[in-house]
C-alpha positions in Angstrom: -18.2 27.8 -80.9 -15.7 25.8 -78.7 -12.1 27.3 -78.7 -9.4 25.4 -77.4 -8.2 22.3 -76.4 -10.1 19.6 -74.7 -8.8 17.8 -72.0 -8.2 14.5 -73.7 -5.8 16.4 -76.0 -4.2 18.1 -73.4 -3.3 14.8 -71.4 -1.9 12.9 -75.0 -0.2 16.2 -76.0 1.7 15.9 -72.5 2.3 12.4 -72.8 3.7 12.4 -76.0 5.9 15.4 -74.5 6.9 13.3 -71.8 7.7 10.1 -73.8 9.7 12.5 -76.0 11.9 13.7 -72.9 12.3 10.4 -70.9 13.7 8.8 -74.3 16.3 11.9 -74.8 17.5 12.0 -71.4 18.5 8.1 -71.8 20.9 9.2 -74.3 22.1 12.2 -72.2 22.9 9.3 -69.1 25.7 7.5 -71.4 27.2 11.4 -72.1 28.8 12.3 -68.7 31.3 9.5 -68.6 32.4 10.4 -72.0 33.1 14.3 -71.0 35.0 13.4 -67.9 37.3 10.9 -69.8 37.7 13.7 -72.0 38.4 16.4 -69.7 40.5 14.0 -67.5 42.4 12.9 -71.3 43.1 17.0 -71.7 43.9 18.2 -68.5 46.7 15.4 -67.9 48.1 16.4 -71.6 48.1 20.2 -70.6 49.5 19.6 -67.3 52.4 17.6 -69.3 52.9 20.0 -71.6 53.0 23.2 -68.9 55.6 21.2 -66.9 57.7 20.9 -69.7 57.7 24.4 -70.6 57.9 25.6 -67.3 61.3 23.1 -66.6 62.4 25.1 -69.7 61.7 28.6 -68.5 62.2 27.6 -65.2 65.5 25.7 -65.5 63.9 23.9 -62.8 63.3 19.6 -63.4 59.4 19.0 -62.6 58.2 15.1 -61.6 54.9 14.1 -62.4 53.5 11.0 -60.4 50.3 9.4 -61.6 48.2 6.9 -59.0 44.8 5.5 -59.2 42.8 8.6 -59.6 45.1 11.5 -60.5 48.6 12.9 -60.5 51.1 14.9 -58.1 53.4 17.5 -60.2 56.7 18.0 -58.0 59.7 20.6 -58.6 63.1 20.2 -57.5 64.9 22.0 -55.1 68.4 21.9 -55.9 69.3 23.7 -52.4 67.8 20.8 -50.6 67.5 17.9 -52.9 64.3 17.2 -52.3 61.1 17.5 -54.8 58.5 19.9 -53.0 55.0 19.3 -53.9 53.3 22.0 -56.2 50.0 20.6 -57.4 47.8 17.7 -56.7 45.0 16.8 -58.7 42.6 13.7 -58.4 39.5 13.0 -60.8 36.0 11.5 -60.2 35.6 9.0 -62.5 38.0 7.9 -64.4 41.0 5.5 -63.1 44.7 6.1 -64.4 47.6 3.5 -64.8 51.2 5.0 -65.7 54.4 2.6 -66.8 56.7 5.6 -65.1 56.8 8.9 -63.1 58.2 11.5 -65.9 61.2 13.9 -65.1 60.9 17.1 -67.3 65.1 18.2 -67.0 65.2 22.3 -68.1 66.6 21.0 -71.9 63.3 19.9 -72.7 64.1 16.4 -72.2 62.2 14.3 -70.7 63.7 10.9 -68.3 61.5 8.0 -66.9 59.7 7.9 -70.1 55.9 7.4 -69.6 52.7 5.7 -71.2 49.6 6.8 -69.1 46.7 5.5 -69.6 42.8 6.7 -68.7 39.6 5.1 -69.0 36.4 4.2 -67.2 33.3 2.8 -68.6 33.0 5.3 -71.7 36.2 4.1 -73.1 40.3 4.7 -72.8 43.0 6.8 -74.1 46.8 6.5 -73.9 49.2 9.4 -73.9 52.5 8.2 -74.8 55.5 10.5 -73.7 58.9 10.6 -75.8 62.2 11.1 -74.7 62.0 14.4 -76.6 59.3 15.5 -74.9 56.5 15.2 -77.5 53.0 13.7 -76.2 50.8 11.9 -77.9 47.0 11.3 -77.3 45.8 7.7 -78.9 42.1 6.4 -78.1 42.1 2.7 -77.4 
């Protein structure tokens, strides 16, 4: 009595396993874009929302700067009237446009209103900035 597997359907088994995995991992190549406009989309709002609270707390006004690939968050120093760097972040990936630097002022106002916008090849979001402070996410 023969038990087992020949060798003919041994190689189809593995091809039709490896057919199975090349066509899944096509759909896993578009993924990684979309994450990293995602994670770029929620770190920016966080980071927004923590300098607001923390000009509150603070009583301290906090700049954010956007360029190309990230953003520089500044405090002011009232003694010297100058804005000392804090953080600086830049992203692989993903390219950001802003209309205006934002000035979080310890009220929990916000001057130099802003409209940032994110995207690269997966898609774009825009996170609007009122005067009040309130931040809003909108996928283009």
């Amino acid at each position: 009595m023969n038990k087992g597997f020949s060798l003919l359907e041994t190689v189809v088994s593995l091809f039709l396993i490896a057919v199975i995995i090349g066509v899944s991992s096509l759909s896993f190549l578009k993924r990684p874009p979309r994450y990293i406009l995602r994670k770029a989309v929620w770190e920016v709002n966080s980071q927004m929302n923590l300098a607001r609270y923390k000009s509150i707390f603070q009583q301290i006004k906090i700049k954010i700067s956007f360029h190309e690939s990230g953003y520089i968050i500044e405090k002011y120093d009232p003694d010297h009237k100058k804005w000392i760097k804090e953080k600086e972040r830049d992203f692989k990936g993903v390219t950001i446009s802003a209309t205006n630097s934002p000035i979080f002022h310890p009220l929990g106002t916000v001057s130099n209103l802003a409209s940032v916008t994110i995207s690269n090849r997966a898609g774009q979001f825009k996170i609007s900035l009122a005067i009040s402070g309130r931040i809003k996410i909108v996928p283009l």
